[in-house]
N, C-alpha and C positions, 0 to 999 in steps of 0.2 A: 423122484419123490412120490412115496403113494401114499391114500390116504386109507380111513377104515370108513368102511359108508357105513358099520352097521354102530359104532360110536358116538356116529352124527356130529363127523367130523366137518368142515365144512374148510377148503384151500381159503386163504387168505385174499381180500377182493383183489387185490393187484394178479394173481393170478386165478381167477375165475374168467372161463372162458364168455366171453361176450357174443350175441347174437353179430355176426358181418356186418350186418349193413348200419348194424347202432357201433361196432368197431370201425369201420371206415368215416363213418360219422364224425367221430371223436375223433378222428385223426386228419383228415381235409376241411373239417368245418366248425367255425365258432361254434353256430346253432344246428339244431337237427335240420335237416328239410324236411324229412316225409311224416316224422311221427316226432312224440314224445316232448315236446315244446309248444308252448303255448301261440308261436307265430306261423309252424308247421302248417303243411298241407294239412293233414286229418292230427290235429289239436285234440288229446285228453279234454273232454267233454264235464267242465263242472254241474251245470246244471242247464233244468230246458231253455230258458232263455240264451246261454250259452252256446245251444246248437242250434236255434233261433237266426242268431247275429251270424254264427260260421255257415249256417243255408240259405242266407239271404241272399246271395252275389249268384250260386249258382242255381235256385232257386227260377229268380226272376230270369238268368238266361235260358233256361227247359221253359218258361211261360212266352219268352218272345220266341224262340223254336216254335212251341207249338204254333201261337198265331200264324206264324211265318207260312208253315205245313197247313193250314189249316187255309191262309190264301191261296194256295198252291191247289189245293182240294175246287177251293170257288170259282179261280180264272183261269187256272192252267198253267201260270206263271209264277216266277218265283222275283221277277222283275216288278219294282215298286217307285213306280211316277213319286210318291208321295215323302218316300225318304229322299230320294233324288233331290227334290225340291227342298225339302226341309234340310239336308247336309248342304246344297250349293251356297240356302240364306246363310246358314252359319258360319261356312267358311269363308264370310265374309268379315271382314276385321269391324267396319263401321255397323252390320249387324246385330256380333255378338254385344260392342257396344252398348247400341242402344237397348235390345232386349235385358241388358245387367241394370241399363239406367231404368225400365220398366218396373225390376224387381226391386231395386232400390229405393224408387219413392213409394211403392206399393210399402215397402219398412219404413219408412216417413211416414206414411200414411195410418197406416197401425197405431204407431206410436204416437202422434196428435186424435186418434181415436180411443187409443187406449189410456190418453190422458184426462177425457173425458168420463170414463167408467170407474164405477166402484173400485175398492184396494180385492175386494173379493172375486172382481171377473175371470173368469175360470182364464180368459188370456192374458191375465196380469203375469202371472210366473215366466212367460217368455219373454218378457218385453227385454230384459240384458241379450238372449238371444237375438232377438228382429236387431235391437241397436247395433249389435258384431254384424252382423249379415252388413246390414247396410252400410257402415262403416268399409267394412273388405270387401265389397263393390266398387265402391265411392273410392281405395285406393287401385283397385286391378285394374279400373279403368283408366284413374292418372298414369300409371305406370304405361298402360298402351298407350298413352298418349302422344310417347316420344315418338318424335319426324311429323308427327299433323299438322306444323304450319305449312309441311315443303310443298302442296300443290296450291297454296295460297302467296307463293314469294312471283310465280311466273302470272298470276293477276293482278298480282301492285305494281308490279312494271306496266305493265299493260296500262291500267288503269294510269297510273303517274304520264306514263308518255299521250296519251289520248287525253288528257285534261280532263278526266272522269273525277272531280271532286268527290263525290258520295261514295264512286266504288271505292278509290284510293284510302277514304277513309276509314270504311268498313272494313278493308284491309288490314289497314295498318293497324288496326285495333284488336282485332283477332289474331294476328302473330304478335301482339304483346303478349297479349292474355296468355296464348300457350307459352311463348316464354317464358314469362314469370308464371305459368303453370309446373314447369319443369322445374325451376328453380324453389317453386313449394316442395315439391320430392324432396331436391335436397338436403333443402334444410330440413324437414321431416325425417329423412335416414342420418341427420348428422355429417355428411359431407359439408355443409355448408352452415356459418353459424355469421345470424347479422346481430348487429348489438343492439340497434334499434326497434327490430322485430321479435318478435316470435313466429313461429312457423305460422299459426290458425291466422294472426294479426295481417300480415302476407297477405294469407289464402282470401281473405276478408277484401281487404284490398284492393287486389286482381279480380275479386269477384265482380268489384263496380264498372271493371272493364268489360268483361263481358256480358254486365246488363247493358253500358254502350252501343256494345256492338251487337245487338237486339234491335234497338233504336233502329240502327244506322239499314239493317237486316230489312227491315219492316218499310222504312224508305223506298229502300230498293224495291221493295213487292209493288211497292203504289205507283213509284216511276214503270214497272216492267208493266202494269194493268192498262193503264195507262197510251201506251207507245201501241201496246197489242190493239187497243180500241182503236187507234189511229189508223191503223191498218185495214180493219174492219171496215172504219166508214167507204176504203177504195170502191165503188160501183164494179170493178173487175174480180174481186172477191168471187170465188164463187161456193159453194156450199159446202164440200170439200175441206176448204182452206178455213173455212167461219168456224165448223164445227172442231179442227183442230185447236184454231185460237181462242174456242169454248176453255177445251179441256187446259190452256195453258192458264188460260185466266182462272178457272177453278184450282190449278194447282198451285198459283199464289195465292188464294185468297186463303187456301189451308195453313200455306207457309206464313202465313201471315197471322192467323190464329196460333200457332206453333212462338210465333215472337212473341204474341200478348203475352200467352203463358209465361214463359220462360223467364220474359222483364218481370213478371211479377212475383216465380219463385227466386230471383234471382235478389229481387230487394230483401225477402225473407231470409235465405241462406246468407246473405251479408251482413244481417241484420241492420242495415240502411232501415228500414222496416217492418218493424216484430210483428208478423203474422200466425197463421195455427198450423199446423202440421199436416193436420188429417187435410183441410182442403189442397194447399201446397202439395201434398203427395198427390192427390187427383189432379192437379194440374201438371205434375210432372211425369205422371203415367199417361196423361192423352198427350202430351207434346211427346215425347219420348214413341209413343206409339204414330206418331202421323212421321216420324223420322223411319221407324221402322220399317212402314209400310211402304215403302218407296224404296229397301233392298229388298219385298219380298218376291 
Protein backbone atom coordinates (compact mmCIF):
# COMPACT_ATOMS: atom_id res chain seq x y z
CA UNK A 1 0.00 0.00 0.00
CA UNK A 2 1.58 3.49 -0.69
CA UNK A 3 0.79 6.53 0.04
CA UNK A 4 1.19 10.19 -1.83
CA UNK A 5 3.17 12.40 0.77
CA UNK A 6 2.75 15.38 -1.51
CA UNK A 7 -1.49 15.08 -1.22
CA UNK A 8 -1.06 15.14 2.50
CA UNK A 9 -2.10 11.84 2.69
CA UNK A 10 -1.69 10.57 5.92
CA UNK A 11 -2.00 6.00 6.61
CA UNK A 12 -4.79 5.33 8.87
CA UNK A 13 -3.71 5.54 12.81
CA UNK A 14 -4.03 1.79 13.08
CA UNK A 15 -1.19 1.56 10.71
CA UNK A 16 0.98 4.55 11.56
CA UNK A 17 4.04 3.52 12.74
CA UNK A 18 4.60 4.06 16.54
CA UNK A 19 7.90 5.23 18.43
CA UNK A 20 9.30 1.26 20.11
CA UNK A 21 9.28 1.79 23.14
CA UNK A 22 5.71 3.85 23.34
CA UNK A 23 4.75 0.29 20.95
CA UNK A 24 6.09 -2.18 23.55
CA UNK A 25 4.48 -0.04 25.98
CA UNK A 26 1.10 -0.59 24.72
CA UNK A 27 1.54 -3.99 24.37
CA UNK A 28 3.30 -5.36 28.11
CA UNK A 29 1.63 -2.59 29.91
CA UNK A 30 -1.57 -1.15 31.34
CA UNK A 31 0.23 2.24 31.82
CA UNK A 32 3.41 3.73 30.37
CA UNK A 33 6.39 3.51 32.69
CA UNK A 34 8.77 5.93 31.42
CA UNK A 35 6.95 8.72 29.64
CA UNK A 36 3.56 10.05 28.53
CA UNK A 37 1.29 9.21 31.75
CA UNK A 38 0.55 11.21 34.40
CA UNK A 39 2.12 8.37 37.17
CA UNK A 40 5.32 7.76 34.76
CA UNK A 41 8.69 8.41 35.67
CA UNK A 42 9.20 11.73 33.79
CA UNK A 43 5.09 12.87 33.76
CA UNK A 44 3.92 15.69 30.96
CA UNK A 45 4.48 18.49 33.09
CA UNK A 46 1.23 20.79 33.52
CA UNK A 47 2.31 23.41 35.25
CA UNK A 48 5.13 24.92 37.81
CA UNK A 49 3.68 23.68 40.84
CA UNK A 50 3.26 20.38 38.84
CA UNK A 51 7.05 20.00 38.50
CA UNK A 52 7.18 21.30 42.10
CA UNK A 53 5.29 18.07 43.49
CA UNK A 54 7.29 15.58 40.83
CA UNK A 55 10.99 17.21 42.25
CA UNK A 56 10.22 17.09 45.59
CA UNK A 57 11.13 13.26 46.39
CA UNK A 58 14.28 13.53 44.37
CA UNK A 59 14.91 16.91 45.07
CA UNK A 60 15.25 16.35 48.87
CA UNK A 61 17.35 13.02 48.11
CA UNK A 62 20.50 15.41 46.17
CA UNK A 63 19.95 17.64 49.56
CA UNK A 64 20.60 14.59 51.96
CA UNK A 65 23.45 13.48 49.34
CA UNK A 66 24.83 16.60 49.67
CA UNK A 67 24.89 16.92 53.63
CA UNK A 68 25.93 13.42 53.57
CA UNK A 69 29.41 14.58 51.17
CA UNK A 70 29.53 17.35 52.86
CA UNK A 71 30.11 15.21 56.39
CA UNK A 72 32.47 13.22 54.66
CA UNK A 73 34.43 16.60 53.62
CA UNK A 74 34.39 17.58 57.87
CA UNK A 75 35.30 13.97 59.48
CA UNK A 76 36.53 11.89 56.78
CA UNK A 77 33.84 9.50 57.40
CA UNK A 78 30.86 8.70 55.75
CA UNK A 79 29.98 6.61 59.19
CA UNK A 80 27.12 8.33 61.24
CA UNK A 81 26.87 7.57 65.14
CA UNK A 82 23.85 9.67 64.87
CA UNK A 83 21.53 7.88 62.36
CA UNK A 84 22.81 4.74 63.89
CA UNK A 85 21.06 5.81 66.97
CA UNK A 86 18.17 7.40 65.56
CA UNK A 87 17.28 4.08 63.21
CA UNK A 88 18.12 1.59 66.33
CA UNK A 89 15.24 3.88 68.66
CA UNK A 90 12.94 3.45 65.79
CA UNK A 91 13.16 0.10 65.14
CA UNK A 92 11.86 -0.32 68.10
CA UNK A 93 8.14 -1.33 68.08
CA UNK A 94 7.47 0.36 71.75
CA UNK A 95 9.42 3.53 70.33
CA UNK A 96 7.74 4.18 67.31
CA UNK A 97 4.70 3.86 69.65
CA UNK A 98 5.16 6.29 71.68
CA UNK A 99 6.77 8.91 69.44
CA UNK A 100 3.10 8.59 67.16
CA UNK A 101 1.56 8.93 70.88
CA UNK A 102 3.80 12.43 71.06
CA UNK A 103 2.47 13.52 67.89
CA UNK A 104 -1.04 12.61 68.65
CA UNK A 105 -1.79 14.60 71.63
CA UNK A 106 0.59 17.32 70.17
CA UNK A 107 -3.17 17.14 67.65
CA UNK A 108 -5.22 17.03 70.93
CA UNK A 109 -3.37 19.75 71.72
CA UNK A 110 -4.01 22.06 68.83
CA UNK A 111 -7.20 21.34 68.70
CA UNK A 112 -8.39 22.30 72.37
CA UNK A 113 -6.10 25.42 71.49
CA UNK A 114 -7.61 26.02 68.46
CA UNK A 115 -10.76 25.80 70.14
CA UNK A 116 -9.96 28.56 71.99
CA UNK A 117 -9.04 31.10 69.07
CA UNK A 118 -10.96 33.13 66.64
CA UNK A 119 -13.09 31.32 63.56
CA UNK A 120 -10.42 33.62 61.66
CA UNK A 121 -6.99 32.15 62.98
CA UNK A 122 -5.06 31.61 60.17
CA UNK A 123 -4.86 27.73 61.77
CA UNK A 124 -8.49 27.27 61.76
CA UNK A 125 -8.48 25.75 58.04
CA UNK A 126 -6.46 22.69 59.26
CA UNK A 127 -8.17 21.76 62.23
CA UNK A 128 -10.23 18.64 60.01
CA UNK A 129 -6.60 17.94 58.92
CA UNK A 130 -4.82 17.80 62.73
CA UNK A 131 -8.22 15.86 63.75
CA UNK A 132 -7.41 12.87 60.68
CA UNK A 133 -3.83 13.00 61.81
CA UNK A 134 -4.65 12.11 65.26
CA UNK A 135 -7.43 9.99 64.58
CA UNK A 136 -4.86 7.66 62.16
CA UNK A 137 -2.43 7.66 64.92
CA UNK A 138 -4.76 6.74 67.69
CA UNK A 139 -5.79 3.66 65.11
CA UNK A 140 -2.06 2.48 63.78
CA UNK A 141 -1.16 2.38 67.18
CA UNK A 142 -4.23 0.06 68.26
CA UNK A 143 -3.66 -1.97 65.31
CA UNK A 144 0.30 -2.51 66.79
CA UNK A 145 -1.19 -3.35 69.67
CA UNK A 146 -1.88 -6.92 68.86
CA UNK A 147 0.28 -9.62 71.29
CA UNK A 148 1.14 -6.64 74.13
CA UNK A 149 -0.40 -8.34 76.85
CA UNK A 150 1.92 -11.62 76.05
CA UNK A 151 5.01 -10.44 78.34
CA UNK A 152 2.44 -9.31 81.00
CA UNK A 153 0.75 -13.16 81.14
CA UNK A 154 4.37 -14.60 82.59
CA UNK A 155 4.07 -11.76 85.68
CA UNK A 156 0.56 -12.61 86.66
CA UNK A 157 1.63 -15.92 87.30
CA UNK A 158 4.37 -14.85 88.99
CA UNK A 159 2.63 -12.43 90.84
CA UNK A 160 -0.59 -14.91 91.50
CA UNK A 161 1.90 -17.73 92.81
CA UNK A 162 4.08 -15.38 95.25
CA UNK A 163 0.76 -13.74 96.89
CA UNK A 164 1.81 -10.28 95.33
CA UNK A 165 -1.83 -8.76 95.62
CA UNK A 166 -0.98 -5.35 93.99
CA UNK A 167 1.17 -6.72 91.24
CA UNK A 168 -1.50 -9.64 90.43
CA UNK A 169 -3.88 -6.92 90.21
CA UNK A 170 -2.14 -4.44 88.10
CA UNK A 171 -1.82 -7.25 85.94
CA UNK A 172 -4.79 -8.46 85.52
CA UNK A 173 -6.12 -5.27 84.65
CA UNK A 174 -3.93 -4.33 82.02
CA UNK A 175 -4.43 -7.82 80.00
CA UNK A 176 -8.12 -6.80 80.23
CA UNK A 177 -7.66 -3.53 78.85
CA UNK A 178 -5.75 -4.84 75.88
CA UNK A 179 -8.08 -7.31 75.40
CA UNK A 180 -10.99 -5.49 75.10
CA UNK A 181 -8.55 -3.10 73.29
CA UNK A 182 -8.47 -5.58 70.51
CA UNK A 183 -11.86 -6.43 70.68
CA UNK A 184 -12.49 -2.34 70.10
CA UNK A 185 -10.61 -3.16 66.57
CA UNK A 186 -13.13 -5.37 65.82
CA UNK A 187 -15.99 -4.10 66.34
CA UNK A 188 -14.42 -0.91 64.68
CA UNK A 189 -13.59 -2.96 61.21
CA UNK A 190 -17.07 -4.84 61.46
CA UNK A 191 -15.84 -8.16 62.39
CA UNK A 192 -17.53 -7.97 65.52
CA UNK A 193 -21.04 -6.54 66.15
CA UNK A 194 -22.30 -6.26 70.14
CA UNK A 195 -26.01 -5.18 70.42
CA UNK A 196 -25.57 -3.58 73.54
CA UNK A 197 -22.44 -1.37 72.45
CA UNK A 198 -21.35 0.63 70.05
CA UNK A 199 -17.68 0.45 69.14
CA UNK A 200 -16.64 4.33 70.88
CA UNK A 201 -19.24 3.04 73.98
CA UNK A 202 -16.59 -0.11 74.45
CA UNK A 203 -13.65 2.07 73.71
CA UNK A 204 -15.19 4.49 76.62
CA UNK A 205 -15.46 1.67 78.70
CA UNK A 206 -12.18 -0.18 78.57
CA UNK A 207 -10.90 3.20 78.93
CA UNK A 208 -11.83 3.08 82.89
CA UNK A 209 -9.71 0.28 82.92
CA UNK A 210 -6.98 1.43 82.12
CA UNK A 211 -7.22 4.54 84.24
CA UNK A 212 -7.27 1.52 86.92
CA UNK A 213 -4.53 0.27 86.04
CA UNK A 214 -2.65 3.82 86.46
CA UNK A 215 -3.80 3.55 90.05
CA UNK A 216 -2.64 0.23 90.57
CA UNK A 217 0.91 1.49 88.34
CA UNK A 218 1.51 4.31 90.79
CA UNK A 219 1.10 1.90 93.96
CA UNK A 220 3.60 0.06 92.72
CA UNK A 221 6.23 3.20 92.22
CA UNK A 222 5.48 4.03 96.19
CA UNK A 223 5.91 0.30 97.24
CA UNK A 224 9.22 -0.03 94.92
CA UNK A 225 10.52 3.66 96.70
CA UNK A 226 9.89 2.44 99.38
CA UNK A 227 11.71 -1.29 99.73
CA UNK A 228 14.77 0.83 97.82
CA UNK A 229 14.89 3.32 101.10
CA UNK A 230 14.88 0.15 103.18
CA UNK A 231 17.87 -0.99 101.71
CA UNK A 232 19.62 2.33 101.87
CA UNK A 233 19.17 2.52 105.70
CA UNK A 234 21.83 -0.92 105.57
CA UNK A 235 25.06 0.72 107.38
CA UNK A 236 26.90 -1.81 104.68
CA UNK A 237 25.64 0.22 101.87
CA UNK A 238 28.35 1.64 100.45
CA UNK A 239 28.29 4.66 97.97
CA UNK A 240 28.44 2.90 94.97
CA UNK A 241 25.31 0.99 95.72
CA UNK A 242 23.46 4.40 97.36
CA UNK A 243 24.06 6.23 94.32
CA UNK A 244 22.58 3.53 92.14
CA UNK A 245 19.53 3.35 94.30
CA UNK A 246 19.62 7.30 93.81
CA UNK A 247 18.93 6.86 90.26
CA UNK A 248 16.30 3.85 90.73
CA UNK A 249 14.42 6.08 93.05
CA UNK A 250 14.46 9.07 90.60
CA UNK A 251 13.34 6.75 87.88
CA UNK A 252 10.07 5.93 89.92
CA UNK A 253 9.40 9.12 90.91
CA UNK A 254 9.21 10.08 86.91
CA UNK A 255 7.13 6.88 86.43
CA UNK A 256 5.15 8.09 88.86
CA UNK A 257 4.50 11.64 87.35
CA UNK A 258 3.87 9.53 83.93
CA UNK A 259 0.76 7.72 86.01
CA UNK A 260 -0.66 11.33 87.41
CA UNK A 261 -0.62 12.30 83.84
CA UNK A 262 -2.14 9.71 82.16
CA UNK A 263 -5.08 9.02 85.31
CA UNK A 264 -5.82 12.31 84.48
CA UNK A 265 -5.96 12.23 80.59
CA UNK A 266 -7.48 9.08 80.88
CA UNK A 267 -10.69 10.58 82.89
CA UNK A 268 -10.92 13.21 79.88
CA UNK A 269 -10.73 10.58 76.94
CA UNK A 270 -13.50 8.64 78.74
CA UNK A 271 -15.20 11.42 79.51
CA UNK A 272 -15.62 10.09 83.22
CA UNK A 273 -14.52 13.81 83.29
CA UNK A 274 -14.98 16.48 80.65
CA UNK A 275 -11.86 18.29 80.66
CA UNK A 276 -9.97 20.87 77.72
CA UNK A 277 -7.88 19.45 75.15
CA UNK A 278 -5.16 21.88 74.78
CA UNK A 279 -3.86 20.94 78.43
CA UNK A 280 -4.84 17.11 78.07
CA UNK A 281 -2.57 17.15 74.94
CA UNK A 282 0.34 18.64 77.12
CA UNK A 283 -0.25 16.10 79.49
CA UNK A 284 -0.01 13.41 76.99
CA UNK A 285 3.04 14.71 75.15
CA UNK A 286 5.18 14.82 78.47
CA UNK A 287 3.91 11.34 79.57
CA UNK A 288 4.35 9.91 76.25
CA UNK A 289 7.75 11.55 76.19
CA UNK A 290 9.17 10.19 79.77
CA UNK A 291 8.14 6.70 78.00
CA UNK A 292 10.12 7.47 75.16
CA UNK A 293 13.05 8.42 76.70
CA UNK A 294 13.72 5.41 78.32
CA UNK A 295 13.93 3.55 74.45
CA UNK A 296 16.26 6.16 73.57
Amino acid sequence: LKFVPFLGCLPPPALRVRPLPMAVSKVLLTTPLLLGHNEAYLPPIQSLPHAAQVLAGPALMCFVLGLQMLKKQLTNSHKSELYQHIWKFISKAEARDKVGRIVQYFCRFLQGFLGHMASDFWLQPWKPVIAEVQTTLAWARRTHRWGKELPHIPGFGQAIQAGDILEASQRAVLITFLIQDHIYWLLKVGILKFQNYTPIQWHRRNLRFITFSHVLNFALCVREISRIREKQKDPKTDNEAIKKADAAVYDQMRMMLRYALTFIQMLHVSQVKKMDDWYIGLMGMMSAYIDASKQW
